[in-house]
N, C-alpha and C positions, 0 to 999 in steps of 0.2 A: 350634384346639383348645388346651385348656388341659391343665397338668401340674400334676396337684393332690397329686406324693408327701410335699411338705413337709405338706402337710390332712392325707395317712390318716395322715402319723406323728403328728402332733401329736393326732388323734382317738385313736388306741390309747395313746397318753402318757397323756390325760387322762381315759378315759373304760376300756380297756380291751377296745375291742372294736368295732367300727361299729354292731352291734344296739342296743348301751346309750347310745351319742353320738345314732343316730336316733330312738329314744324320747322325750330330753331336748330335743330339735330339734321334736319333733311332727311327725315324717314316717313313712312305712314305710320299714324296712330296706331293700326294693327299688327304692324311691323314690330314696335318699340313694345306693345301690350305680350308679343310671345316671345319677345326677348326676356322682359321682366318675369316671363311664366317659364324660363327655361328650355322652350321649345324651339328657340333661335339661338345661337351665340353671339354675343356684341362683336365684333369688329375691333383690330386696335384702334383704327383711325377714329372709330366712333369713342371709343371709351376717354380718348384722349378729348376730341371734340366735346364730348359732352362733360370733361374734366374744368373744359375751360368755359364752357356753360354756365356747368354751376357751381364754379371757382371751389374745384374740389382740387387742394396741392397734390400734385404727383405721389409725395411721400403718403398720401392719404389711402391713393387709387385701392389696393385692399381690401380696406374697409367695407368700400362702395362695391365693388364687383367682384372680388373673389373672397368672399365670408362664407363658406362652405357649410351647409344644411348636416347638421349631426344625430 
């Protein structure tokens, strides 16, 4: 399982809010909310997409989506 709290800060940083980051992404809200819960898998296209969102550098990707729950 992944720890994605470094992603929702950086989504509510950039966006305000998860509804407004999932609309820019082209997903549903509730889509994006069991990704973040682990219950979906992000997509490359998405993670890359949502990299360029929220100007997250490639070298970073990591960070943001594979920080693995210990």
């Amino acid at each position: 399982m992944y720890n994605y709290n470094k992603l929702k800060g950086k989504i509510v940083e950039m966006y305000g809010s998860r509804c407004a980051f999932s609309q820019a992404l082209g997903i549903a809200e509730c889509t994006l909310s069991q990704k973040l819960r682990c219950k979906f898998d992000f997509t490359q296209s998405e993670i890359v997409r949502s990299c360029k969102l929220l100007g997250i550098p490639m070298k970073e990707v990591s960070a943001y989506f594979f920080n693995e729950n210990v």
